[in-house]
C-alpha positions as CSV (number, residue, x, y, z in Angstrom):
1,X,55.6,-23.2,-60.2
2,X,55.5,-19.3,-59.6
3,X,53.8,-17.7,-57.5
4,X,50.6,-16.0,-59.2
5,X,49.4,-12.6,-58.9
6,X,46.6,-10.6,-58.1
7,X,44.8,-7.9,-59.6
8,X,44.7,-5.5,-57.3
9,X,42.0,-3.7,-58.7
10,X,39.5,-6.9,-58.3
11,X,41.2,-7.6,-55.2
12,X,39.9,-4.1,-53.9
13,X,36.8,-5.0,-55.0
14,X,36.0,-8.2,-53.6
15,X,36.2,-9.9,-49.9
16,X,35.6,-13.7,-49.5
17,X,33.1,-15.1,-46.9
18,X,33.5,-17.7,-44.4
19,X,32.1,-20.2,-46.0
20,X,34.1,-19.1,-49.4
21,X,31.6,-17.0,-51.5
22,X,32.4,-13.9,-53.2
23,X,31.1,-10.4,-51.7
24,X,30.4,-7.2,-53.7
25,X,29.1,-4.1,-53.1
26,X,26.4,-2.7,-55.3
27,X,27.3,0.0,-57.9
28,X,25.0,3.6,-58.4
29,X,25.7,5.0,-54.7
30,X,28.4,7.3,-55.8
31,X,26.6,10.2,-57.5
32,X,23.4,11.5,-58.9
33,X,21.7,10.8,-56.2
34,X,19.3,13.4,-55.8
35,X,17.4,11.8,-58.6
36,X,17.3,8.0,-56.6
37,X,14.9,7.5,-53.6
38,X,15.8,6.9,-50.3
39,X,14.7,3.4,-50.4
40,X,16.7,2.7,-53.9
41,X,20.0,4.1,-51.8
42,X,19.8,2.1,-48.8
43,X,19.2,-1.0,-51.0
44,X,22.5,0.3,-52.8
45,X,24.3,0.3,-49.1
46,X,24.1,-3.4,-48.8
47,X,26.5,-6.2,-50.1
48,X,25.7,-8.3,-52.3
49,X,27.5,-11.7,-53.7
50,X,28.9,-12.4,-57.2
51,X,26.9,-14.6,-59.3
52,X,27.9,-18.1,-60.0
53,X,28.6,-17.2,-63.5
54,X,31.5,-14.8,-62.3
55,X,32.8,-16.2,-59.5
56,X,35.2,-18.5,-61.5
57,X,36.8,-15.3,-62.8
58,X,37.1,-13.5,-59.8
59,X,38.7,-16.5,-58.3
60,X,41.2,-16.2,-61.2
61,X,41.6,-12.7,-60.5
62,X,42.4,-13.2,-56.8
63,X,44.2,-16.6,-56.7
64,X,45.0,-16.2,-52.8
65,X,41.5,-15.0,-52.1
């Protein structure tokens, strides 16, 4: 079988945990942000992880993830 590859643009994107989840960041914290609070923005700061409903294509995105 060949050897599968990986978008690099998702693979930028996403890390894996230890225990095998998928970790985001949060999107909104790169402009405008006058307009956003300061409690909104360092919400935005933190990582979040990907749903269950999306994980499945990440994975697919990032075979050796």
């Amino acid at each position: 079988m060949p050897k599968l590859k990986t978008r690099r643009a998702a693979a930028k994107r996403f890390k894996a945990t230890g225990t095998g989840k998928i970790k985001r960041m949060k999107p909104y914290k790169s402009h405008l942000l006058e307009s956003k609070s300061p409690k909104r923005k360092r919400n935005l700061r933190k990582a979040a992880l990907v749903s269950k409903t999306m994980t499945e294509a990440v994975r697919n995105m990032c075979p050796y993830m």
